[in-house]
C-alpha positions as CSV (number, residue, x, y, z in Angstrom):
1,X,91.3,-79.1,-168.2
2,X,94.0,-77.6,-165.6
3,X,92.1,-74.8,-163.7
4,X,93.8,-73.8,-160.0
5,X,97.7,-73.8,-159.7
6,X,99.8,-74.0,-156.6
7,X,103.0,-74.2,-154.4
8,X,102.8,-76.1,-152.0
9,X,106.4,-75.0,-150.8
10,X,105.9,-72.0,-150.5
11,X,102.1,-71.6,-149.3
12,X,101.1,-70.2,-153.2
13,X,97.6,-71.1,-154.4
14,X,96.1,-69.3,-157.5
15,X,94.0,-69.7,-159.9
16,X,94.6,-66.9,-162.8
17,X,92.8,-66.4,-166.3
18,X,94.2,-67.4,-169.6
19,X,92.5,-64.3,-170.6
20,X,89.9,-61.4,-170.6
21,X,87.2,-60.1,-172.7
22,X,87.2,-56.2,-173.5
23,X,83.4,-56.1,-175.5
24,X,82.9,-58.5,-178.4
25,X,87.2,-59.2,-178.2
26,X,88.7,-62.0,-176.3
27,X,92.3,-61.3,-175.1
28,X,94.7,-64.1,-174.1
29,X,97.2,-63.3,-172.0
30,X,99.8,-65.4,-174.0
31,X,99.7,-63.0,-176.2
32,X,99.9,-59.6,-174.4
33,X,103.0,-61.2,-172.2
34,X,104.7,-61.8,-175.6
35,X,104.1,-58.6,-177.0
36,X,105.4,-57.1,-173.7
37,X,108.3,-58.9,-173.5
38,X,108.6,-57.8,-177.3
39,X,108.2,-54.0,-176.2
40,X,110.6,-54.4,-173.6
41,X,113.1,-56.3,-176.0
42,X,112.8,-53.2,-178.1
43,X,113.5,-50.6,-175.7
44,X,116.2,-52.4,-173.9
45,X,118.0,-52.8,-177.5
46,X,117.3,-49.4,-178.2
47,X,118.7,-47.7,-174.9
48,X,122.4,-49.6,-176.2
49,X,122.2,-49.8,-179.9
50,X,125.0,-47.1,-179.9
51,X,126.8,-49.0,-177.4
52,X,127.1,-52.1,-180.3
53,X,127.6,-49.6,-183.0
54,X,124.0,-49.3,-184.3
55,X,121.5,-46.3,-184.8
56,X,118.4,-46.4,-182.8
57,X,116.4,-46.5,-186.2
58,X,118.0,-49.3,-187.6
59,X,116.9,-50.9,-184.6
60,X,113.3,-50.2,-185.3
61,X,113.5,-51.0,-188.7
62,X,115.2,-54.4,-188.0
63,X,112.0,-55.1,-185.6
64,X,109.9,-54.9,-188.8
65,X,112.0,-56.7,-190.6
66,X,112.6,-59.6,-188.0
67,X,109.5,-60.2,-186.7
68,X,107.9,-61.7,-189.6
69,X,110.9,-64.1,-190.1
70,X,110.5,-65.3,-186.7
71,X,106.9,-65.8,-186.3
72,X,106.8,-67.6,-189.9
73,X,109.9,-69.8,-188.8
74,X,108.2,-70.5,-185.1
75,X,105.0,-71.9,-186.7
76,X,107.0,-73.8,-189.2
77,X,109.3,-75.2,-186.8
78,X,106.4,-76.2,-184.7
79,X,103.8,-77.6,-187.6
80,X,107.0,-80.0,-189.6
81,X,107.9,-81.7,-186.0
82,X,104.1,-82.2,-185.3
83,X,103.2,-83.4,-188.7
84,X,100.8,-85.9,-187.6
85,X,98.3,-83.0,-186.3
86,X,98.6,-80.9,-189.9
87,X,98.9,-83.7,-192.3
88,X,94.8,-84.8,-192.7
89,X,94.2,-80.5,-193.2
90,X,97.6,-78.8,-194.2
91,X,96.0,-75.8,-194.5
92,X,95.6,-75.4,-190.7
93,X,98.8,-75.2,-190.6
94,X,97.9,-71.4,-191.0
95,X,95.4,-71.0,-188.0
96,X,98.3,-69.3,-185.6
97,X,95.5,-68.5,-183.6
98,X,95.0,-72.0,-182.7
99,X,98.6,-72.1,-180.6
100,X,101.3,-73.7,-181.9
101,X,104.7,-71.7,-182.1
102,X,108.0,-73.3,-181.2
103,X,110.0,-70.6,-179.2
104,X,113.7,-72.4,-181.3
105,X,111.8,-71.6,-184.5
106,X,111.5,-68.7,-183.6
107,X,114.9,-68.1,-182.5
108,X,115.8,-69.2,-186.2
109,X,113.4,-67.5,-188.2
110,X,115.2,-64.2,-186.1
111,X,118.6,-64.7,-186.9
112,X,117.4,-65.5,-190.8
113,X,115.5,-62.2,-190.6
114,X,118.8,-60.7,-188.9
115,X,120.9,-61.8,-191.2
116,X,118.7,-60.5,-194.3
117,X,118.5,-57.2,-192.6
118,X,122.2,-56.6,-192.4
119,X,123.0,-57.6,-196.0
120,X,120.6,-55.1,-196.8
121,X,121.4,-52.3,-194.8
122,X,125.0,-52.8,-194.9
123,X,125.3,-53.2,-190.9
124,X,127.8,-56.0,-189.6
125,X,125.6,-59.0,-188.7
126,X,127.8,-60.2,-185.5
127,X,127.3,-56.5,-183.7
128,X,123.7,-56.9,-184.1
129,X,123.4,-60.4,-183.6
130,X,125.2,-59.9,-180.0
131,X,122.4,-56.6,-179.2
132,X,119.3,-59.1,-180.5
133,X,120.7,-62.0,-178.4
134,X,120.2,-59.7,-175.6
135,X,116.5,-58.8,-176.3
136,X,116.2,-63.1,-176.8
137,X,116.9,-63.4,-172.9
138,X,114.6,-60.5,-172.1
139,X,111.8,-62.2,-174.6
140,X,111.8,-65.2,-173.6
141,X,112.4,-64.7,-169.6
142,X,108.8,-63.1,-169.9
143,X,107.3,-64.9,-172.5
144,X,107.7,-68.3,-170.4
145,X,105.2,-66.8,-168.0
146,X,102.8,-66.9,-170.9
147,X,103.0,-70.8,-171.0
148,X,101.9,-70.5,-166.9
149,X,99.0,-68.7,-167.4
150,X,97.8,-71.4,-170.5
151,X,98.4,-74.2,-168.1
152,X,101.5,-75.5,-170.3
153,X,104.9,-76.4,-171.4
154,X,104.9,-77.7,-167.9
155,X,107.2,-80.9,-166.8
156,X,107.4,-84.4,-165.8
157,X,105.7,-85.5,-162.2
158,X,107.8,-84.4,-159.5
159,X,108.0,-84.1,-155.3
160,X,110.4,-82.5,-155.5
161,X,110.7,-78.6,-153.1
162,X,109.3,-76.4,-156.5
163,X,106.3,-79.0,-157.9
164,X,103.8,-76.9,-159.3
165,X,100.0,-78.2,-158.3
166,X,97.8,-78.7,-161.3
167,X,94.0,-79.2,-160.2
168,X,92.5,-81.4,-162.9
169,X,88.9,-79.7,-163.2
170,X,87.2,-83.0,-164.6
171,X,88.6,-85.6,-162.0
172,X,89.0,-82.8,-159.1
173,X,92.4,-84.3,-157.8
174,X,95.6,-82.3,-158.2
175,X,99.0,-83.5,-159.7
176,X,102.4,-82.0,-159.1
177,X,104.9,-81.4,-161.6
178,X,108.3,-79.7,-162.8
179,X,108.0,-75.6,-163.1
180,X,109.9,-76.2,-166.6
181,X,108.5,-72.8,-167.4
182,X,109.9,-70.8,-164.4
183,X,113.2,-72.9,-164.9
184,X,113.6,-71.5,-168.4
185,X,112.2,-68.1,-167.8
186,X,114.7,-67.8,-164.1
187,X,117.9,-69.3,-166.4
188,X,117.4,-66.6,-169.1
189,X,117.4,-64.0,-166.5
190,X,120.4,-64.8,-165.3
191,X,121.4,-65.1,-168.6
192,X,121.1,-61.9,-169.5
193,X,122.6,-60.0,-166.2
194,X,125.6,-62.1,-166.7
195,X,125.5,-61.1,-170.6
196,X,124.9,-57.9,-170.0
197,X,127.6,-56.8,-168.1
198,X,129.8,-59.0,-170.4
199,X,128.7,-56.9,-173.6
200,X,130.2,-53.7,-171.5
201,X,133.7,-55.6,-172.1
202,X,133.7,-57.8,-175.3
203,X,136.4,-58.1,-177.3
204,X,134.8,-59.2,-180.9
205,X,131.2,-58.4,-182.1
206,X,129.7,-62.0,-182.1
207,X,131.0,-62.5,-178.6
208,X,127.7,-62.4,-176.8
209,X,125.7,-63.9,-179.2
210,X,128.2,-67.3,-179.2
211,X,127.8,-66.6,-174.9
212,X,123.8,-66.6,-175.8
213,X,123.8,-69.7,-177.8
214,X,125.9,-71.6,-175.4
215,X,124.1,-70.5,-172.1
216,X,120.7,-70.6,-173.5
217,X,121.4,-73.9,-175.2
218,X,123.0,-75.6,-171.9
219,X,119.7,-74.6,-169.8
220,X,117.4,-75.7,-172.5
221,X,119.4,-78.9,-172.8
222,X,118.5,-79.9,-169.2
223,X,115.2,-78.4,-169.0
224,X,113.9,-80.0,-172.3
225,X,114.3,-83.1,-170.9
226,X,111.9,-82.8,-168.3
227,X,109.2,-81.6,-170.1
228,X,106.5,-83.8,-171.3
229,X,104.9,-81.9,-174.7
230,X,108.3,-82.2,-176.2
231,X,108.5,-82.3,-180.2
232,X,110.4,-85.7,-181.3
233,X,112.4,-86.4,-184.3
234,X,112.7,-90.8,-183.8
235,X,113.4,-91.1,-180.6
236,X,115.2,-87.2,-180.2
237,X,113.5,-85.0,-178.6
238,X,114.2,-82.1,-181.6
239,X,114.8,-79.0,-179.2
240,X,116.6,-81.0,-176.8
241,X,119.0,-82.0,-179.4
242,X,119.3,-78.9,-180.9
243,X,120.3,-77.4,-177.9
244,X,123.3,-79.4,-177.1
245,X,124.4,-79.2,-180.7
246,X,124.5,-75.6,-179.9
247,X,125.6,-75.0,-177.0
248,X,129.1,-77.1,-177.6
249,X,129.4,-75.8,-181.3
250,X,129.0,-72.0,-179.5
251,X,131.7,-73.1,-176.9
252,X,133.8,-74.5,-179.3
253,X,134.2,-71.4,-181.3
254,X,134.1,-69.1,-177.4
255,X,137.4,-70.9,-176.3
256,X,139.2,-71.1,-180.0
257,X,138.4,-67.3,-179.6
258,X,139.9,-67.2,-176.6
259,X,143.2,-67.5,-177.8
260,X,143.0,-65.2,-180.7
261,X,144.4,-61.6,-180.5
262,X,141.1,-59.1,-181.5
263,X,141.9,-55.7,-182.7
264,X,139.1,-53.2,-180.3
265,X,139.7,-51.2,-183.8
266,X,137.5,-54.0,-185.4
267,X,134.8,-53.3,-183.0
268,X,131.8,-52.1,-185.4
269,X,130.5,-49.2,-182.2
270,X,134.7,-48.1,-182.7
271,X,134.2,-48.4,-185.9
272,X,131.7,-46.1,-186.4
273,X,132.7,-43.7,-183.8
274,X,135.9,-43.4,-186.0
275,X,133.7,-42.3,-188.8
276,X,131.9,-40.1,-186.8
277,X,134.7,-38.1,-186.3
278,X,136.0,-38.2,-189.5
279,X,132.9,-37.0,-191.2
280,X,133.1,-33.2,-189.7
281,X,136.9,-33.0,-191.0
282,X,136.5,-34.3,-194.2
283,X,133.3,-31.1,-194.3
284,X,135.8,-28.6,-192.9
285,X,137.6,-29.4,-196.0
């Protein structure tokens, strides 16, 4: 329906593909910018996996693990809050190829798979909840840009200085409306510089996954509401209202940890570096 897009603010006119053919294939573009913000998730919580404590493999292996979880959850989240569109066929509710993935589904299906992970390898699930909140920011920054190229997940009619044009290809007249995308995908970025730095200096593992849930939960609190494909529970617009459920329950727990004394020793990266030198006395014995 939506074919050229534009800024008028800043002299920006394009009009991109949602996708590409390589031979009998189609490729959308949603998907490769999900995947790469996947890839860069990856190597990004690779590079500092020591840094929080965790081996480089157990990164990799949690991937595998998480993955799953999250795309499951995503689709779920997405299909029980847009019932009405399932409930004549249920069994669509399995054509993922069709669109459909809620990015706070997904964001619960990945703590699940985190959480599942840890019990089974043993690894505490705070430190590696505070390296995957991390690669969240980085997924999520890009995978908004997915939503731009589809024409979607766009917001309300606006004037305002960052409209985004939207050339209706049947009635050939253009509307302006609210970036939500580039609002999300520009408040996780800054996000995760602030976040970043902060892991360099936490105190407790959990710390930057509570700073994740409350900073990512503010923005989307806001932002939610200007959107106009929002999923509705009543009247509550779900995401919206899980947001700000989150985001105060995350700065509850940040300030009552404020005034807590934390031991560095209980640090799982000083943790294990303790055992790491250990391990060569206890063989020179």
């Amino acid at each position: 329906m939506y074919t050229e897009i534009s800024f008028p603010s800043l002299g920006i006119t394009m009009n991109p593909p949602s996708s590409f053919t390589i031979g009998p294939l189609t490729i959308h573009l949603y998907g490769v910018i999900i995947a790469a913000g996947l890839m860069l998730a990856v190597l990004y919580a690779c590079r500092r996996s020591r840094e929080f404590g965790i081996k480089e493999d157990d990164v990799i292996d949690g991937v595998l693990w998480v993955t799953p979880f999250a795309i499951i959850c995503a689709r779920l989240y997405y299909c029980l809050f847009s019932w009405d569109s399932y409930a004549d066929d249920p069994i669509s509710i399995l054509y993922i190829w069709n669109g459909g993935l809620a990015i706070y589904g997904g964001v619960i299906g990945a703590a699940i798979g985190v959480i599942v992970f840890c019990k089974i390898k043993k690894i505490k699930i705070p430190a590696l909840l505070d390296l995957v909140a991390l690669g969240f920011l980085i997924g999520q920054a890009m995978g908004r840009w997915g939503n731009f190229f589809n024409r979607e997940a766009f917001g309300c009619r606006t004037d305002s200085f960052f409209r985004m044009g939207l050339l209706n290809s049947i009635t050939g007249t253009v509307s302006y409306f609210h970036p939500t995308f580039l609002y999300e995908s520009v408040w996780n970025v800054i996000g995760f510089v602030m976040l970043h730095f902060a892991s360099k200096h936490r105190q407790y593992d959990g710390q930057i996954a509570l700073g994740y849930a409350a900073w990512y939960g503010l923005g989307r609190t806001f932002i939610e509401g200007l959107r106009t494909d929002s999923l509705y529970l009543g009247v509550f617009r779900v995401s919206q209202l899980l947001a700000a459920v989150t985001c105060f329950a995350a700065l509850v727990v940040l300030v009552w940890q404020m005034f807590r004394p934390h031991d560095p020793a209980r640090l799982l990266v000083n943790q294990t570096a303790r055992r790491e030198q250990e391990t060569p006395k206890s063989t020179e014995e």
